[in-house]
N, C-alpha and C positions, 0 to 999 in steps of 0.2 A: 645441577639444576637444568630444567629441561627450558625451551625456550616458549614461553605459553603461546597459545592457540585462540584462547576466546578473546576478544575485545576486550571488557573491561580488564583483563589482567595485562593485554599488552599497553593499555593507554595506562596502568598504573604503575608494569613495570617503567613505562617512559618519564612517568611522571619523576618515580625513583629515580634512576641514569640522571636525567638532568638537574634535578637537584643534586645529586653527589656529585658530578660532574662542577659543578657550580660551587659547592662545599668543600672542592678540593681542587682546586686549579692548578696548585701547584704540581699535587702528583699527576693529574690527567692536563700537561699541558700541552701535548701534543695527539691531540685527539683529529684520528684519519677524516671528521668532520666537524667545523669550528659546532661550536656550543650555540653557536645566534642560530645557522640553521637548521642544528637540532629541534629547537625549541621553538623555532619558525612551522619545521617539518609537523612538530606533535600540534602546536595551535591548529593550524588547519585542517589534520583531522581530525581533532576535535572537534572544531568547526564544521566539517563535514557530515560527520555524526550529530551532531548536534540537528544539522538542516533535514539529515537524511529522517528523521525520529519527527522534527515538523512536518514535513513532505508524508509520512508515511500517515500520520494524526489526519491530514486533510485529506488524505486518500481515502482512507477508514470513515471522515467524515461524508464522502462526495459518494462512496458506494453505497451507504445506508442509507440514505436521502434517495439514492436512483433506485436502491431499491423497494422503498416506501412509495416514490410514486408512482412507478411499475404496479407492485400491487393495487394500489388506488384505481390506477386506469382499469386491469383488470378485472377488479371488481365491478366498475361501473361498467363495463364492456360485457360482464357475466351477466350484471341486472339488465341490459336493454335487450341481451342476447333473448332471454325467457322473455320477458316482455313482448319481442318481435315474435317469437316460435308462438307464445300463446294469441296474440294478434292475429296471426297469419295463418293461422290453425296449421300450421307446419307447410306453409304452402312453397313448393321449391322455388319458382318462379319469384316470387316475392324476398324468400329469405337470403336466394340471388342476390338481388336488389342490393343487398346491404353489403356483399363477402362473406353472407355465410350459409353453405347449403350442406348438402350430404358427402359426408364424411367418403375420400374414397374407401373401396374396401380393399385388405391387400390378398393378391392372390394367391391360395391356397393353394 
C-alpha cells in the first residue's frame, strides 16, 4: 500500500490509525508517538482545513463583490464618459478637464 497523497484520503487514513491504534492498545503499546498527540496532531489539521475552506468561501465571496462594483463604477464612468464627449463635442481641452483625452498613439 502506497502512502496517499490527496487530503481527504490522508485525513481518512488518520482517521483509521487512530482508531485502530485506540482499538488495540495492547498490541500498539508502544507507539514512537503517544496516541493523545496523534489525535491532537489530526484535530488541528482538521481544524485547519476546516478554517482554510471558511477563509477560502470569504475570499471567493470579497472577490465577486469587488468585482461587481468595479464593474458598476465602470459602467457608470463609461455612461458620463459619452455623456462628457457628446457635451464637449469632443473638445480636448475640456475632456482634459475630467482625465480623459486623446488616447496616446503607439509608435509605429
Amino acid at each position: 500500500m502506497r502512502f496517499p497523497i490527496k487530503e481527504a484520503d490522508i485525513m481518512l487514513l488518520a482517521k483509521k490509525m487512530t482508531s485502530g491504534f485506540a482499538a488495540n492498545a495492547s498490541i500498539f503499546n508502544t507507539l514512537p508517538v503517544t496516541l493523545e498527540k496523534f489525535k491532537g496532531a489530526f484535530t488541528n489539521c482538521n481544524l485547519c482545513i476546516n478554517n482554510f475552506v471558511e477563509e477560502r468561501a470569504a475570499f471567493n465571496k470579497a472577490s465577486k463583490a469587488k468585482q461587481e462594483s468595479r464593474q458598476k463604477l465602470v459602467d457608470i464612468m463609461k455612461q458620463e464618459l459619452r455623456y462628457a464627449e457628446n457635451l464637449s463635442i469632443k473638445d480636448k481641452v475640456i475632456l482634459t478637464s475630467i482625465g480623459w483625452g486623446k488616447k496616446k498613439q503607439n509608435p509605429d
